[in-house]
C-alpha positions in Angstrom: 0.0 0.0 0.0 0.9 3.3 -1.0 0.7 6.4 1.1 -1.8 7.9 -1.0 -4.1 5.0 -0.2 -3.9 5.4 3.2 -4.8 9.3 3.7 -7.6 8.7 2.1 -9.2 6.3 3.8 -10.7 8.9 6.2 -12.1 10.6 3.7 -13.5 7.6 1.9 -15.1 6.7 5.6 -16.3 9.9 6.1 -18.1 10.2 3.3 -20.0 6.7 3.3 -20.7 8.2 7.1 -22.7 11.4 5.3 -24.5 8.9 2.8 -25.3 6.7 5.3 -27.0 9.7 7.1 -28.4 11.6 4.2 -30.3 8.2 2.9 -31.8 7.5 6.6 -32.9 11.5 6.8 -34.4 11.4 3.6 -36.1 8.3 4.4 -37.7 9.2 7.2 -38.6 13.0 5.7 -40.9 10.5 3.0 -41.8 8.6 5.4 -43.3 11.0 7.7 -45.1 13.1 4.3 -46.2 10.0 3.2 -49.1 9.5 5.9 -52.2 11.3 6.1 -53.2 13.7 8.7 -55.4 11.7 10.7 -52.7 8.9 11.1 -50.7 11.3 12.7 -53.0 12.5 14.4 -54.2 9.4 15.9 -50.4 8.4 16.4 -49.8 11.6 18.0 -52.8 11.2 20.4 -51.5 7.4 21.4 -48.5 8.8 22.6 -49.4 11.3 24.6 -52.7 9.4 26.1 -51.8 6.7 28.3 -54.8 6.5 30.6 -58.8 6.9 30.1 -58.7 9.8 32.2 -56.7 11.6 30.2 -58.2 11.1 27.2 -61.1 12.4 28.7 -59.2 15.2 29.8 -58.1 15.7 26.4 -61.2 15.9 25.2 -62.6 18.3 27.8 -59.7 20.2 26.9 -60.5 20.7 23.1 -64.2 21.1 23.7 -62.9 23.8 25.6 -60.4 25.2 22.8 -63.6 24.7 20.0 -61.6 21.9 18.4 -64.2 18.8 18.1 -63.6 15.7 16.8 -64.2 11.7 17.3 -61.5 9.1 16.7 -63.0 6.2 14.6 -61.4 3.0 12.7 -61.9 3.1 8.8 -61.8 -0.4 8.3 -65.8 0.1 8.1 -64.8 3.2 5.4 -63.2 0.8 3.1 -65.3 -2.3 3.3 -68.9 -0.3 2.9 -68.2 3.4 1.6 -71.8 4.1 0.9 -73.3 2.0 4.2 -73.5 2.4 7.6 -71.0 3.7 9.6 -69.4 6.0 6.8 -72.8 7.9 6.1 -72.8 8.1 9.8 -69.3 9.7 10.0 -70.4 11.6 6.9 -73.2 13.0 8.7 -71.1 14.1 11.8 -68.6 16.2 9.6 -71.5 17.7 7.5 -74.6 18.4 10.1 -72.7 18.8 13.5 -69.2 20.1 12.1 -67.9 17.4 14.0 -63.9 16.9 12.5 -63.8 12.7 12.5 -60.4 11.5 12.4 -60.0 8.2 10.8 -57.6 5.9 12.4 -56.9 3.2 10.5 -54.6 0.7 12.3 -53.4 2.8 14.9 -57.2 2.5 16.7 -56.8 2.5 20.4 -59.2 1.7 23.5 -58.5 5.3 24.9 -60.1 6.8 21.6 -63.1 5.4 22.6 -62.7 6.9 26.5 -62.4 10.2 24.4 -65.5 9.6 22.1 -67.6 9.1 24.9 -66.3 12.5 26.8 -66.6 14.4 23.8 -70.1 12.6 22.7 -71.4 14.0 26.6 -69.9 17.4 26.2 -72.0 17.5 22.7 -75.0 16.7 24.5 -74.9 19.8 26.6 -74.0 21.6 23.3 -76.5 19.7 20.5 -78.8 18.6 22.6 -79.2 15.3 24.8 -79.0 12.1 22.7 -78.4 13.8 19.3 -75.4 12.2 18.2 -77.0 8.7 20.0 -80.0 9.3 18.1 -78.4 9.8 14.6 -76.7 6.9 15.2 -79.3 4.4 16.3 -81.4 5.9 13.3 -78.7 5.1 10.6 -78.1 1.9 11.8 -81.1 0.6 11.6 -82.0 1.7 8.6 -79.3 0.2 7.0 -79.4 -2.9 8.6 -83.4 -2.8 7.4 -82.0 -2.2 3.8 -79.6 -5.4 4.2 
Protein backbone atom coordinates (compact mmCIF):
# COMPACT_ATOMS: atom_id res chain seq x y z
CA UNK A 1 0.00 0.00 0.00
CA UNK A 2 0.87 3.26 -1.00
CA UNK A 3 0.74 6.36 1.09
CA UNK A 4 -1.83 7.91 -0.99
CA UNK A 5 -4.12 5.03 -0.24
CA UNK A 6 -3.92 5.39 3.19
CA UNK A 7 -4.80 9.32 3.74
CA UNK A 8 -7.55 8.72 2.11
CA UNK A 9 -9.22 6.34 3.81
CA UNK A 10 -10.68 8.94 6.17
CA UNK A 11 -12.10 10.65 3.72
CA UNK A 12 -13.50 7.61 1.91
CA UNK A 13 -15.06 6.70 5.63
CA UNK A 14 -16.28 9.91 6.08
CA UNK A 15 -18.13 10.16 3.26
CA UNK A 16 -20.03 6.73 3.33
CA UNK A 17 -20.67 8.19 7.14
CA UNK A 18 -22.75 11.36 5.30
CA UNK A 19 -24.54 8.88 2.83
CA UNK A 20 -25.31 6.68 5.30
CA UNK A 21 -27.04 9.66 7.15
CA UNK A 22 -28.39 11.56 4.22
CA UNK A 23 -30.32 8.17 2.91
CA UNK A 24 -31.80 7.51 6.61
CA UNK A 25 -32.94 11.51 6.81
CA UNK A 26 -34.44 11.36 3.55
CA UNK A 27 -36.11 8.29 4.37
CA UNK A 28 -37.67 9.22 7.24
CA UNK A 29 -38.59 12.97 5.74
CA UNK A 30 -40.86 10.50 3.02
CA UNK A 31 -41.81 8.56 5.39
CA UNK A 32 -43.27 11.03 7.71
CA UNK A 33 -45.07 13.15 4.33
CA UNK A 34 -46.23 9.99 3.19
CA UNK A 35 -49.06 9.48 5.87
CA UNK A 36 -52.17 11.29 6.07
CA UNK A 37 -53.22 13.67 8.65
CA UNK A 38 -55.39 11.70 10.72
CA UNK A 39 -52.68 8.93 11.08
CA UNK A 40 -50.65 11.31 12.73
CA UNK A 41 -53.00 12.52 14.44
CA UNK A 42 -54.21 9.43 15.86
CA UNK A 43 -50.41 8.36 16.44
CA UNK A 44 -49.79 11.58 17.95
CA UNK A 45 -52.77 11.17 20.39
CA UNK A 46 -51.53 7.44 21.43
CA UNK A 47 -48.46 8.80 22.62
CA UNK A 48 -49.36 11.31 24.55
CA UNK A 49 -52.67 9.44 26.09
CA UNK A 50 -51.78 6.66 28.26
CA UNK A 51 -54.84 6.51 30.56
CA UNK A 52 -58.84 6.86 30.12
CA UNK A 53 -58.69 9.78 32.25
CA UNK A 54 -56.69 11.64 30.17
CA UNK A 55 -58.19 11.11 27.16
CA UNK A 56 -61.11 12.40 28.67
CA UNK A 57 -59.20 15.18 29.81
CA UNK A 58 -58.05 15.72 26.41
CA UNK A 59 -61.17 15.89 25.17
CA UNK A 60 -62.56 18.31 27.83
CA UNK A 61 -59.68 20.20 26.90
CA UNK A 62 -60.46 20.70 23.12
CA UNK A 63 -64.16 21.09 23.73
CA UNK A 64 -62.86 23.76 25.56
CA UNK A 65 -60.37 25.17 22.83
CA UNK A 66 -63.59 24.71 20.04
CA UNK A 67 -61.64 21.86 18.40
CA UNK A 68 -64.21 18.80 18.13
CA UNK A 69 -63.58 15.73 16.77
CA UNK A 70 -64.25 11.74 17.33
CA UNK A 71 -61.52 9.14 16.65
CA UNK A 72 -62.96 6.15 14.59
CA UNK A 73 -61.39 3.02 12.67
CA UNK A 74 -61.86 3.15 8.85
CA UNK A 75 -61.78 -0.45 8.27
CA UNK A 76 -65.83 0.08 8.09
CA UNK A 77 -64.77 3.18 5.44
CA UNK A 78 -63.18 0.85 3.14
CA UNK A 79 -65.28 -2.33 3.33
CA UNK A 80 -68.95 -0.30 2.88
CA UNK A 81 -68.16 3.36 1.58
CA UNK A 82 -71.80 4.10 0.91
CA UNK A 83 -73.32 1.99 4.16
CA UNK A 84 -73.46 2.42 7.65
CA UNK A 85 -70.99 3.67 9.61
CA UNK A 86 -69.41 6.00 6.77
CA UNK A 87 -72.77 7.85 6.13
CA UNK A 88 -72.77 8.15 9.85
CA UNK A 89 -69.34 9.70 10.05
CA UNK A 90 -70.42 11.57 6.90
CA UNK A 91 -73.15 13.04 8.70
CA UNK A 92 -71.13 14.12 11.77
CA UNK A 93 -68.62 16.19 9.64
CA UNK A 94 -71.52 17.73 7.49
CA UNK A 95 -74.60 18.39 10.12
CA UNK A 96 -72.74 18.78 13.54
CA UNK A 97 -69.19 20.12 12.13
CA UNK A 98 -67.88 17.43 13.98
CA UNK A 99 -63.90 16.86 12.55
CA UNK A 100 -63.81 12.69 12.53
CA UNK A 101 -60.36 11.47 12.38
CA UNK A 102 -59.99 8.24 10.82
CA UNK A 103 -57.60 5.95 12.44
CA UNK A 104 -56.93 3.24 10.50
CA UNK A 105 -54.63 0.70 12.34
CA UNK A 106 -53.45 2.81 14.90
CA UNK A 107 -57.15 2.54 16.73
CA UNK A 108 -56.85 2.55 20.44
CA UNK A 109 -59.23 1.75 23.45
CA UNK A 110 -58.54 5.33 24.90
CA UNK A 111 -60.07 6.84 21.57
CA UNK A 112 -63.11 5.43 22.56
CA UNK A 113 -62.71 6.94 26.53
CA UNK A 114 -62.41 10.16 24.38
CA UNK A 115 -65.51 9.62 22.10
CA UNK A 116 -67.64 9.07 24.94
CA UNK A 117 -66.31 12.45 26.81
CA UNK A 118 -66.60 14.45 23.79
CA UNK A 119 -70.14 12.60 22.67
CA UNK A 120 -71.41 13.95 26.58
CA UNK A 121 -69.90 17.39 26.23
CA UNK A 122 -72.01 17.48 22.70
CA UNK A 123 -75.03 16.71 24.48
CA UNK A 124 -74.86 19.77 26.57
CA UNK A 125 -74.04 21.65 23.28
CA UNK A 126 -76.47 19.73 20.50
CA UNK A 127 -78.81 18.61 22.61
CA UNK A 128 -79.22 15.25 24.84
CA UNK A 129 -79.02 12.10 22.67
CA UNK A 130 -78.43 13.83 19.27
CA UNK A 131 -75.43 12.18 18.21
CA UNK A 132 -76.96 8.72 19.96
CA UNK A 133 -79.96 9.26 18.14
CA UNK A 134 -78.37 9.75 14.58
CA UNK A 135 -76.66 6.92 15.16
CA UNK A 136 -79.33 4.44 16.26
CA UNK A 137 -81.43 5.93 13.33
CA UNK A 138 -78.68 5.13 10.61
CA UNK A 139 -78.10 1.92 11.80
CA UNK A 140 -81.14 0.56 11.60
CA UNK A 141 -81.99 1.66 8.65
CA UNK A 142 -79.29 0.20 6.99
CA UNK A 143 -79.43 -2.94 8.57
CA UNK A 144 -83.44 -2.76 7.40
CA UNK A 145 -81.97 -2.23 3.80
CA UNK A 146 -79.57 -5.40 4.23
Amino acid sequence: MDKRSIDERPAIAALVILLLFATVLTYWIVDERSHPSDWKEARNFNLAVKTCGEAERRAKADFERGIIRMYFSNDAVEERPNGFPCNFYRRLEEDFGIDVIYTGDVYSSFHKCYNLEMDDLLDEKLGERTIENLFNELRDGDYIQH
